[in-house]
DRENDO-1510 file (C-alpha; in Angstrom, 1 decimal, always signed):
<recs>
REC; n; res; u; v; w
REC; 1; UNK; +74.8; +81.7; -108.0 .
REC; 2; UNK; +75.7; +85.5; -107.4 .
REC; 3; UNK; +74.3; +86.3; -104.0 .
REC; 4; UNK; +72.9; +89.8; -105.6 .
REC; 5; UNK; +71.5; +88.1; -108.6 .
REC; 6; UNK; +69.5; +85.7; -106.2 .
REC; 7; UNK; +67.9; +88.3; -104.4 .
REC; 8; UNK; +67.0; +90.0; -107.3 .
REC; 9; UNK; +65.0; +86.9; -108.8 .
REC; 10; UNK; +63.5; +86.5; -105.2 .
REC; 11; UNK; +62.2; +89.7; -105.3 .
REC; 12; UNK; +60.7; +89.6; -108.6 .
REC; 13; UNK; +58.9; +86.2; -107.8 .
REC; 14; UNK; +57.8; +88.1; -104.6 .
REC; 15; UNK; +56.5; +90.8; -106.3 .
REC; 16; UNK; +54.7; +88.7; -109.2 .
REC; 17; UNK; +51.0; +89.9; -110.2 .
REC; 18; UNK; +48.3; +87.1; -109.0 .
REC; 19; UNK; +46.7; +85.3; -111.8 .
REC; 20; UNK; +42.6; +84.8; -111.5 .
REC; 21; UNK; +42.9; +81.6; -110.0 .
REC; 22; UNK; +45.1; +82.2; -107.5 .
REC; 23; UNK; +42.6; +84.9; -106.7 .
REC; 24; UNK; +39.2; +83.2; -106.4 .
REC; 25; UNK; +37.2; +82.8; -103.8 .
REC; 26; UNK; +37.3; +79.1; -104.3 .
REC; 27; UNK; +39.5; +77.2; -101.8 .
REC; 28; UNK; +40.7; +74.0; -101.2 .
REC; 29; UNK; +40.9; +72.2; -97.5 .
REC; 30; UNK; +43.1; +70.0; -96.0 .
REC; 31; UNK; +45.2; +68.9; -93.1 .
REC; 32; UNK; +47.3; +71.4; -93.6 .
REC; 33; UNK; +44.7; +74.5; -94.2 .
REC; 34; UNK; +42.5; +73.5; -91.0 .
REC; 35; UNK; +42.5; +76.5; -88.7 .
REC; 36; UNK; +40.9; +77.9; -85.4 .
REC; 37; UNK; +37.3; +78.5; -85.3 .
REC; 38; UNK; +36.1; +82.2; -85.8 .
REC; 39; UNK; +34.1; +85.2; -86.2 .
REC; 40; UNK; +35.0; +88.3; -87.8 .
REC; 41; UNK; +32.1; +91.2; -88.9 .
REC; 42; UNK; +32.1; +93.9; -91.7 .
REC; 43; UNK; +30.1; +96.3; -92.7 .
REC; 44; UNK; +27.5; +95.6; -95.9 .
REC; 45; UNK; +25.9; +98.9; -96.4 .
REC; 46; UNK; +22.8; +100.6; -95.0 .
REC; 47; UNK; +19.8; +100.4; -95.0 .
REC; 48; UNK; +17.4; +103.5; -97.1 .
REC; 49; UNK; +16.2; +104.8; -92.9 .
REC; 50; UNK; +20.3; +104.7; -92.2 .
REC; 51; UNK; +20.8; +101.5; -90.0 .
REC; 52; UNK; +23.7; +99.8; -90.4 .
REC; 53; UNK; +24.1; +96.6; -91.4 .
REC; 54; UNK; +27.2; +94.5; -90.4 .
REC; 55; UNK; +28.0; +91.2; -91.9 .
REC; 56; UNK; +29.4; +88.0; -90.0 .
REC; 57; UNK; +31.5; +85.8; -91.1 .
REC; 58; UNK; +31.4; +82.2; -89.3 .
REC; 59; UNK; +34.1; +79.5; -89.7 .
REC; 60; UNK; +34.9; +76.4; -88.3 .
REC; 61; UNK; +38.0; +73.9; -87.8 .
REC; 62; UNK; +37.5; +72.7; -90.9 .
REC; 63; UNK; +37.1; +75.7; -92.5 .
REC; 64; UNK; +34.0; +75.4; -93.5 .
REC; 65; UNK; +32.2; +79.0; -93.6 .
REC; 66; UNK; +29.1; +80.7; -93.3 .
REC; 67; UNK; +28.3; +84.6; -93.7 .
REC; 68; UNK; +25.0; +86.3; -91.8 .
REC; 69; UNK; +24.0; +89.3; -91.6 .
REC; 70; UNK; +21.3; +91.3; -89.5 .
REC; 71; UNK; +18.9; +91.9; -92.2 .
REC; 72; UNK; +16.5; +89.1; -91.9 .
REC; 73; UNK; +18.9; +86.8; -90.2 .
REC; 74; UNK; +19.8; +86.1; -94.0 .
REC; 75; UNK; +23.0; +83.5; -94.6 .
REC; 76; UNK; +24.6; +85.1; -97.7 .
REC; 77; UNK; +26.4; +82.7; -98.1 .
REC; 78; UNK; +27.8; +79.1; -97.1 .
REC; 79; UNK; +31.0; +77.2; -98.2 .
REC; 80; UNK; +31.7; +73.5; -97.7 .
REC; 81; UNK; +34.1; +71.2; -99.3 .
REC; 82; UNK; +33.3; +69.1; -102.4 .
REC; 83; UNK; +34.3; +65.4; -102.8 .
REC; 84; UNK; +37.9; +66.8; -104.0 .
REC; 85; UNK; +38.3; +69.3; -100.9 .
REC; 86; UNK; +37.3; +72.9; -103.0 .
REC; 87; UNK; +35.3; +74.8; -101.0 .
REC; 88; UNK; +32.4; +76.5; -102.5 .
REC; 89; UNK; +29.3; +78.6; -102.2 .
REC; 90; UNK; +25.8; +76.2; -101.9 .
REC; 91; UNK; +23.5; +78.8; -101.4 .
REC; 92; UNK; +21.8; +81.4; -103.9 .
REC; 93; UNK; +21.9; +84.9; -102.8 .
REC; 94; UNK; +23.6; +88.4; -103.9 .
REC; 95; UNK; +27.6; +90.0; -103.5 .
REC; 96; UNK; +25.5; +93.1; -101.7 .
REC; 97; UNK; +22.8; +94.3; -99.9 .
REC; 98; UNK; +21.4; +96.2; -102.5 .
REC; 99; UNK; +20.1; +93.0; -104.4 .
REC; 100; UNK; +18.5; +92.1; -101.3 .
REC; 101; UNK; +16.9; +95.2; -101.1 .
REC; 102; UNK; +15.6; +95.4; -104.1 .
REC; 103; UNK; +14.0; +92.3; -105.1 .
REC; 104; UNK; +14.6; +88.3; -102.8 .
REC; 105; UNK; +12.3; +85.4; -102.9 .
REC; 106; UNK; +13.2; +84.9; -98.9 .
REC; 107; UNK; +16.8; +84.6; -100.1 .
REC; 108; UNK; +18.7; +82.8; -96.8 .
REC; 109; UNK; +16.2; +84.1; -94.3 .
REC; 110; UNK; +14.4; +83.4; -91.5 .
REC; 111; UNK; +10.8; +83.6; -92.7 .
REC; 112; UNK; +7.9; +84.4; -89.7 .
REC; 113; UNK; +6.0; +85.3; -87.9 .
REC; 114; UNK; +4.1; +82.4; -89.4 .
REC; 115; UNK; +6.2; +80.4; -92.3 .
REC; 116; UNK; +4.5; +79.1; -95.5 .
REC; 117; UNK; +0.5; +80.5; -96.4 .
REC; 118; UNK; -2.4; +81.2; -94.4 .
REC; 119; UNK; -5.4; +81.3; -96.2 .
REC; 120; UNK; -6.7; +84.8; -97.1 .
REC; 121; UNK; -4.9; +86.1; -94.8 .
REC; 122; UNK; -7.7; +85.5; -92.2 .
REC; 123; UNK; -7.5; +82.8; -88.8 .
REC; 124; UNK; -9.4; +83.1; -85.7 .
REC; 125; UNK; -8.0; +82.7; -82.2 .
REC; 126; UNK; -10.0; +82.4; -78.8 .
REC; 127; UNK; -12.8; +83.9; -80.5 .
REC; 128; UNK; -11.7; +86.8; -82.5 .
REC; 129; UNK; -10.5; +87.2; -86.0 .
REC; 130; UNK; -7.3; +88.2; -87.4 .
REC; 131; UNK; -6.8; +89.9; -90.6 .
REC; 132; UNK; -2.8; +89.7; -91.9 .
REC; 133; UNK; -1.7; +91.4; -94.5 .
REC; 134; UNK; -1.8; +90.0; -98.1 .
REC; 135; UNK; +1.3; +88.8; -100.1 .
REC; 136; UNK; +0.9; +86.1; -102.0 .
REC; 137; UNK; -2.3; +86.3; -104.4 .
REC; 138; UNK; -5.4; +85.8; -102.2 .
REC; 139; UNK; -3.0; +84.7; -99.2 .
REC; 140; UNK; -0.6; +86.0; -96.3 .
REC; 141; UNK; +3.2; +84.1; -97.2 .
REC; 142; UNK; +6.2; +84.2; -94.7 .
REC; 143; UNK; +5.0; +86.7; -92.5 .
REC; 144; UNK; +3.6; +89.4; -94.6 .
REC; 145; UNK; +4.6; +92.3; -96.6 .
REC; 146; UNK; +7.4; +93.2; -93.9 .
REC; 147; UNK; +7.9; +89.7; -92.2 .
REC; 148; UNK; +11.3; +88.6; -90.6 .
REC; 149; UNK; +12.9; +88.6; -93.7 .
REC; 150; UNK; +12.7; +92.0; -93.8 .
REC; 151; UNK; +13.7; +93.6; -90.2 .
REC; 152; UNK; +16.7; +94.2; -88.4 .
REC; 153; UNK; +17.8; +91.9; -85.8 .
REC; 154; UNK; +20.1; +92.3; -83.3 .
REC; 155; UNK; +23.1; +89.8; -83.2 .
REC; 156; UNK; +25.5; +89.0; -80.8 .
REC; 157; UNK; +28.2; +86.5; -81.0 .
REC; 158; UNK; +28.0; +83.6; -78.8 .
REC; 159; UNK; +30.2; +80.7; -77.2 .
REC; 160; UNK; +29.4; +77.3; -77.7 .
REC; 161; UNK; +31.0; +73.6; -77.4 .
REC; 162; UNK; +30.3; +72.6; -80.3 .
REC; 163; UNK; +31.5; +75.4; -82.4 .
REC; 164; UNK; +31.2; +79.1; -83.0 .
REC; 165; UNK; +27.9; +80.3; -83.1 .
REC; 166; UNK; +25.4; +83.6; -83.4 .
REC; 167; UNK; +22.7; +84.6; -81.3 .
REC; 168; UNK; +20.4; +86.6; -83.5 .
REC; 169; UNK; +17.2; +88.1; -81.5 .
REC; 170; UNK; +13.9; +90.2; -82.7 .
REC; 171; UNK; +11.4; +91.8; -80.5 .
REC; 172; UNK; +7.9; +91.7; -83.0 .
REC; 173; UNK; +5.1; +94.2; -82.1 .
REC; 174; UNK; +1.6; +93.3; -81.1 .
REC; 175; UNK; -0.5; +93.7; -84.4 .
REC; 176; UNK; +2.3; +93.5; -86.5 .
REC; 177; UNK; +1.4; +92.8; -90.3 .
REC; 178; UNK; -2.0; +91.7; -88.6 .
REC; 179; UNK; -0.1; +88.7; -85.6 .
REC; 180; UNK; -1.3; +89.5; -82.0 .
REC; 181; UNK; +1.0; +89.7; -78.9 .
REC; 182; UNK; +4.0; +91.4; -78.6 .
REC; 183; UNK; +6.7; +88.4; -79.6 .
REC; 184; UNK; +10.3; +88.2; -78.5 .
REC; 185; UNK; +11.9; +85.8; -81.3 .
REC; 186; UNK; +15.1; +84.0; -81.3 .
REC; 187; UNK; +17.5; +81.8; -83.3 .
REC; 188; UNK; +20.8; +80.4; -82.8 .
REC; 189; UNK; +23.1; +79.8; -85.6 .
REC; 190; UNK; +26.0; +77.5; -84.6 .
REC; 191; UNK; +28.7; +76.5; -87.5 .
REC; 192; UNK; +29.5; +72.9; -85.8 .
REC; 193; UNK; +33.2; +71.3; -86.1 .
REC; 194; UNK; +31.8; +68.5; -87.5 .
REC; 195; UNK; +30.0; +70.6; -90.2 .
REC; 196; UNK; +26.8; +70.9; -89.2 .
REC; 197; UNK; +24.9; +73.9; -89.2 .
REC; 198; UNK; +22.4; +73.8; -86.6 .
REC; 199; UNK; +19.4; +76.4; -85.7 .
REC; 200; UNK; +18.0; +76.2; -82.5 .
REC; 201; UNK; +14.5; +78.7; -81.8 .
REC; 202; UNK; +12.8; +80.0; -79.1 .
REC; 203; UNK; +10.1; +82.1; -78.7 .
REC; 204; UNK; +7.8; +84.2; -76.4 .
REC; 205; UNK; +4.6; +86.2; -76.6 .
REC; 206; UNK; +1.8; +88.3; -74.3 .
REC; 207; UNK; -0.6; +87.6; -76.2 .
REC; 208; UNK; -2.0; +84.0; -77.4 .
REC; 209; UNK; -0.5; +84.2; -81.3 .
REC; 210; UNK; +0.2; +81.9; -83.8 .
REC; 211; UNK; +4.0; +81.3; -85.1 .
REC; 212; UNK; +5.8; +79.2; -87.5 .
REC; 213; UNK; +9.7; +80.3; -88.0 .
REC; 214; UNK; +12.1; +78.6; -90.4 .
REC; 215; UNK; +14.9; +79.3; -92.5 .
REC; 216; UNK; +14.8; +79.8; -96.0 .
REC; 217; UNK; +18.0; +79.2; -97.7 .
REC; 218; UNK; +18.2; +77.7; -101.5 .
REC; 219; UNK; +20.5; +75.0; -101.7 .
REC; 220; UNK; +22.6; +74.2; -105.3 .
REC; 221; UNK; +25.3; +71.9; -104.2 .
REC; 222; UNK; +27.2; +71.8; -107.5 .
REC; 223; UNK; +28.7; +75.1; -106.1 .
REC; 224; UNK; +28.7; +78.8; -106.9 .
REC; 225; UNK; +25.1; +77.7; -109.0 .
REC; 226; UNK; +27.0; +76.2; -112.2 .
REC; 227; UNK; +23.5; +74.4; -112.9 .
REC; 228; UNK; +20.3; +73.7; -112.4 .
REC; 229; UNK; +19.1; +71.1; -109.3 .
REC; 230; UNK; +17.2; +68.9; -111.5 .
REC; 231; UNK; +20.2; +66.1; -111.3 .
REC; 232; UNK; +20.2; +66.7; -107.5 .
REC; 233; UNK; +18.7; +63.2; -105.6 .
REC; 234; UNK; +16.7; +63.8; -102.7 .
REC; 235; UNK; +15.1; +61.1; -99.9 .
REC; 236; UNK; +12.8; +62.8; -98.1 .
REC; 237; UNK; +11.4; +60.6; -94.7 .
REC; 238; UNK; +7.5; +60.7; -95.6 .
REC; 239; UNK; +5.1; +58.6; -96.6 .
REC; 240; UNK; +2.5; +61.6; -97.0 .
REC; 241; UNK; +2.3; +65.1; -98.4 .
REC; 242; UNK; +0.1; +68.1; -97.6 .
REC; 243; UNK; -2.2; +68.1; -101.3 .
REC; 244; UNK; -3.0; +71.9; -101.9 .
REC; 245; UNK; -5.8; +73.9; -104.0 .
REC; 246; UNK; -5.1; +76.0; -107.1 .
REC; 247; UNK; -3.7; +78.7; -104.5 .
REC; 248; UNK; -1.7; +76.4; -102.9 .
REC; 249; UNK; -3.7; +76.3; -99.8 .
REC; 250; UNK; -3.5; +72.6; -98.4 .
REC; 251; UNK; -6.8; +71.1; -98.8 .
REC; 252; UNK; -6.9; +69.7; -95.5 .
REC; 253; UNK; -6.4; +65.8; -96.2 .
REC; 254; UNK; -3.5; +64.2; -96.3 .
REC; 255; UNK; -2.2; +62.4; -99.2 .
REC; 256; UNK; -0.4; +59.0; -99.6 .
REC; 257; UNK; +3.0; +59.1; -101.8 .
REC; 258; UNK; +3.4; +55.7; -102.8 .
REC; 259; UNK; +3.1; +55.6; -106.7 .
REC; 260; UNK; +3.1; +59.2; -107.5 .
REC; 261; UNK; +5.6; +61.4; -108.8 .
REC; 262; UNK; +6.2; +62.2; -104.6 .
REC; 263; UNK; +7.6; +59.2; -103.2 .
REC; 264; UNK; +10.8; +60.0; -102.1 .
REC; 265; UNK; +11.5; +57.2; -99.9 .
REC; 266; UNK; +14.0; +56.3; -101.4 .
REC; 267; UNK; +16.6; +58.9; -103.0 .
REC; 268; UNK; +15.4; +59.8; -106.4 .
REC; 269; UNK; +16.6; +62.3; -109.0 .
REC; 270; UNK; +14.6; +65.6; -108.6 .
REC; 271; UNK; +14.2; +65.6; -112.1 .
REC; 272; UNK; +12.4; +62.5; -112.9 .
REC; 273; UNK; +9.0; +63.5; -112.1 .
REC; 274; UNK; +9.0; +67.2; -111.9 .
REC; 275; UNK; +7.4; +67.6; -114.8 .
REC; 276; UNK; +4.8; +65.1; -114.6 .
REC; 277; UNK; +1.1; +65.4; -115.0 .
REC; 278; UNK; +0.2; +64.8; -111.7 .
REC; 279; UNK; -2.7; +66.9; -110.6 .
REC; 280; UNK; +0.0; +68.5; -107.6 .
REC; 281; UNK; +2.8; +69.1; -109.6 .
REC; 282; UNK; +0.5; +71.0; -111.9 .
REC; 283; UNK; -0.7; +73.2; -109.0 .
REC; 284; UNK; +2.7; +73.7; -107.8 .
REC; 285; UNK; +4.6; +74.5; -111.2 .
REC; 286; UNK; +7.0; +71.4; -109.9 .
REC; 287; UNK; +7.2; +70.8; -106.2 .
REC; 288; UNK; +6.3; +72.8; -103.5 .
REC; 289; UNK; +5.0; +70.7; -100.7 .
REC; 290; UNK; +4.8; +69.9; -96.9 .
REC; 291; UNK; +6.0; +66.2; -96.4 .
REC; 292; UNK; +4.6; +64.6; -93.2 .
REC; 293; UNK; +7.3; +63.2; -91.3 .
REC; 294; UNK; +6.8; +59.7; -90.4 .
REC; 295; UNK; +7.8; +60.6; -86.9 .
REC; 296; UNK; +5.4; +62.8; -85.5 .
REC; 297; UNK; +7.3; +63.6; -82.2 .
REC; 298; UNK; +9.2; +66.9; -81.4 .
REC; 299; UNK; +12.5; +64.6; -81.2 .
REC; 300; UNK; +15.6; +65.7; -83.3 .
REC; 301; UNK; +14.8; +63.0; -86.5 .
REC; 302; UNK; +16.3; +62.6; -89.9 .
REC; 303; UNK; +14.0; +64.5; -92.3 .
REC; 304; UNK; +15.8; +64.3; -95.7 .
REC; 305; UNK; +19.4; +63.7; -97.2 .
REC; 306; UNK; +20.3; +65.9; -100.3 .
REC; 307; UNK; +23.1; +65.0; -102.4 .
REC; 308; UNK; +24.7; +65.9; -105.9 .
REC; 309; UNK; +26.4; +63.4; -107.7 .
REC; 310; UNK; +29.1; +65.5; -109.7 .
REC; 311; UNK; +30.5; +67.2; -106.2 .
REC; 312; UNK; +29.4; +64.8; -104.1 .
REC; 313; UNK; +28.1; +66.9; -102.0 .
REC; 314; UNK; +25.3; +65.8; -99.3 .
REC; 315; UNK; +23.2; +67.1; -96.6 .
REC; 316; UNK; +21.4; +65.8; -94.4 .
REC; 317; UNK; +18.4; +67.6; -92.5 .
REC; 318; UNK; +17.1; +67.2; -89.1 .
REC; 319; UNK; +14.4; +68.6; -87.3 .
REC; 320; UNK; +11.6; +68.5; -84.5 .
REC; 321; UNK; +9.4; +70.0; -86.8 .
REC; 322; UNK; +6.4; +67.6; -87.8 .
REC; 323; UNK; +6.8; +68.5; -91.5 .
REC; 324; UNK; +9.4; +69.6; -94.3 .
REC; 325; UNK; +8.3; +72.2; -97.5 .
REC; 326; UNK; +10.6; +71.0; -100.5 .
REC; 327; UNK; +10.2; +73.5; -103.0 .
REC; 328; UNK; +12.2; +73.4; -106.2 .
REC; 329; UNK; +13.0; +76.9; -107.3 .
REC; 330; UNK; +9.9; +76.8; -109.4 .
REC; 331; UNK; +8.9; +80.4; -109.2 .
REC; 332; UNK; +12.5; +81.6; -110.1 .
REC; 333; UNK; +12.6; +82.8; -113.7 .
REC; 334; UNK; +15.7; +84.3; -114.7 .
REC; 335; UNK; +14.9; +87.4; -113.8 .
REC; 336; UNK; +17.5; +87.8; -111.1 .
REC; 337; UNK; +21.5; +87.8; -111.0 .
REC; 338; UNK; +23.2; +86.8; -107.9 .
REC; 339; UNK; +26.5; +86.1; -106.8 .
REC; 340; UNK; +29.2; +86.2; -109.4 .
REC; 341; UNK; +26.9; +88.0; -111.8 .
REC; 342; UNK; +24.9; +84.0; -112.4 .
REC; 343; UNK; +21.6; +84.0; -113.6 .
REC; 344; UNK; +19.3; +82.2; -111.8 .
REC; 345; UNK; +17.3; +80.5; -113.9 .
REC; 346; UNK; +14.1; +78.6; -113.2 .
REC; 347; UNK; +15.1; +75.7; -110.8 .
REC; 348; UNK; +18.4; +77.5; -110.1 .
REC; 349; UNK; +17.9; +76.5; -106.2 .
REC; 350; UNK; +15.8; +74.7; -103.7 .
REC; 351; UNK; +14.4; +74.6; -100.2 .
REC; 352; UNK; +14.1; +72.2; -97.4 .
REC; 353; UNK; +11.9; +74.3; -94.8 .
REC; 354; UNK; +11.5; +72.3; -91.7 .
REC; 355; UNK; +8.1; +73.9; -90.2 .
REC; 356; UNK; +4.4; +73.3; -89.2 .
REC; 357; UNK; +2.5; +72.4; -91.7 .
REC; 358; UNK; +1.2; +75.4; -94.1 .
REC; 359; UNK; -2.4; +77.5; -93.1 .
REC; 360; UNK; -2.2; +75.3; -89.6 .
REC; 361; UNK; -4.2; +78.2; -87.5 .
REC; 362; UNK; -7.8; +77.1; -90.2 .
REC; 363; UNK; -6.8; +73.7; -90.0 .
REC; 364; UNK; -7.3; +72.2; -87.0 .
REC; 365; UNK; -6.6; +68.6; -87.2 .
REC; 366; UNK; -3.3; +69.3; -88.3 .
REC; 367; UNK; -0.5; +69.9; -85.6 .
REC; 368; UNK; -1.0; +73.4; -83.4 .
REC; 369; UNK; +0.7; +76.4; -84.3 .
REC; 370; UNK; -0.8; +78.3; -81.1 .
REC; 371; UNK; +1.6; +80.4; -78.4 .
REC; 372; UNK; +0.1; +81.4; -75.5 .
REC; 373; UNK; +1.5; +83.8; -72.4 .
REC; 374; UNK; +4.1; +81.3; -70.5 .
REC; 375; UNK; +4.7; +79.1; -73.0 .
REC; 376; UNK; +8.0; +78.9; -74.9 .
REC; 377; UNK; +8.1; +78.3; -78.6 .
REC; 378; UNK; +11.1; +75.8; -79.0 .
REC; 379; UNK; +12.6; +74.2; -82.6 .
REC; 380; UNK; +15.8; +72.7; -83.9 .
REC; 381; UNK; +17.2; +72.2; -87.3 .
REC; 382; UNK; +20.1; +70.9; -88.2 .
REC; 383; UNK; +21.9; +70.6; -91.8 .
REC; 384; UNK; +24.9; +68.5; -91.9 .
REC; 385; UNK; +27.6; +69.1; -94.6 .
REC; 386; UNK; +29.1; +66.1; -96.1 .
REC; 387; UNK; +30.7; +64.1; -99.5 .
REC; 388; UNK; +29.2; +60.9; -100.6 .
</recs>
């Protein structure tokens, strides 16, 4: 071939326009795409008083990634591989900040001071009463009008063995949204290389308080949200729920789950009984419950495997937390579009909240939620990312 004739056909295939799949966001892994472990941040906007918001982006060996930013310690999103190697998006979320700004049902945060509802917003503690501000009906939920999921923490990027990681910390004010004691707050996200993401707290106060941190995320493992969950199979490691009232304020008994529409102890499809008539999935408009952990100890313990048979996606979820909240997305109602302009429609997503058990400062016989002076709040969760 003519030596000038070849580089002229070089350059034009050089110089080619990308076609839309060789632009997507989708990628595929593989022995040959594994790369170093890293961090990089960005900025995402402001928020409306000015403060800046920066957004991390955390990847593995594997290249399995995870973005974070500082407002509400909120994962915007996190890629892992399907069965076939293609990377995609398994949590719900929005492209800016803006759509967290204007309207998130706890969207990827970490949820606090106190996680889940308190009863009329009202508990006492060594004697005196606390008033919290209302959010959910009759009831205080996640924290309050301006919980966690709603202030700027600080972040710093840290080193770790296992794999990169963030240290995110947040310095809550005696009295606020009602929670006594000034409360230093902090949780470490590490991105393991054997795909786990892990989420270690810690916590201390001044002031004897009450606290109940966890993360928030909604999980849709078909990727980038193509459907519904309802084909999702869960096993959940629990042989009884936390029964609530009409305002889904537990009831204070426990509840065996043998033979109702809640016995996940083996894997079921989510679907099968979410609709039932069962007087509990009538409260909850589908599920939207504590499960008692058969082991009761503060020992890292399998809590519940999620899987989706199309990808074959799985996670598994540990904790030391005495109880896990599955709730199924039942609240979402189309009303909001998230990443890549998908609606998400009622059951679009779902949540595996490891945490003491709900309204836990007006129920005493269930596990303590208490922090005094000198004591160190202390959790772990991990989520671990793999194909079945």
């Amino acid at each position: 071939m003519n030596r000038l004739l070849f580089i002229v056909l070089l350059a034009a295939v050089a110089c080619k326009p990308k076609t839309d799949a060789e632009t997507s966001t989708t990628t595929t892994t593989s022995d040959t795409t594994k790369t170093m472990a890293s961090i990089t941040k960005a900025s995402f906007g402001k928020l409306p008083d000015g403060q800046e918001i920066t957004l991390y982006t955390v990847t593995n060996k594997n290249g399995v990634e995870m973005k974070v930013m500082n407002y509400g310690a909120i994962i915007t999103s996190l890629k892992t591989p399907d069965k076939n190697g293609v990377l995609e998006d398994i949590v719900l979320g929005y492209d800016s900040l803006a759509g967290y700004l204007k309207e998130s049902p706890f969207f990827g945060a970490v949820v606090g001071r106190y996680g889940n509802r308190i009863a009329k917003g009202k508990f006492t503690l060594e004697g005196k009463e606390y008033t919290l501000a209302i959010n959910n009906g009759v009831n205080a939920l996640h924290g309050g009008v301006k919980g966690f999921d709603k202030v700027f923490w600080t972040i710093e990027e840290a080193t770790s063995a296992e794999g990169p990681s963030l240290k995110l910390s947040y310095f809550s004010k005696d009295m606020e949204e009602g929670y006594p004691g000034n409360l230093k707050a902090e949780v470490i996200y590490t991105l393991t290389d054997n795909n786990e993401l892990r989420l270690d707290y810690t916590a201390t106060t001044d002031k004897t308080t009450v606290i109940n941190l966890t993360q928030h995320s909604y999980f849709n493992l078909t990727g980038n949200a193509k459907r519904d969950i309802l084909e999702h199979e869960i096993m959940i490691n629990s042989d009884e729920i936390v029964p609530v009232d009409k305002t889904l304020i537990p009831t204070g008994k426990l509840r065996k789950v043998a033979n109702t529409p809640f016995d996940f102890t083996t894997a079921q499809v989510i679907g099968k009984g979410i609709n039932d008539k069962d007087e509990q999935i009538v409260l909850g408009g589908g599920y939207d419950h504590c499960f008692v952990l058969r082991d009761a100890s503060d020992s890292l313990k399998l809590a519940a495997v999620l899987t989706e048979p199309t990808s074959g996606r799985k996670v598994e979820v540990y904790t030391t937390e005495p109880g896990i909240q599955f709730y199924s997305g039942n609240f979402l109602t189309g009303s909001i579009t998230g990443k890549g302009n998908v609606v998400y429609a009622r059951r679009f997503g779902l949540c595996l909240e490891t945490e003491h058990f709900p309204d836990s400062p007006n129920q005493k016989q269930f596990p303590s939620a208490v922090l005094k002076p000198g004591e160190t709040y202390k959790t772990s969760t991990v989520y671990k990312f793999s194909v079945k």
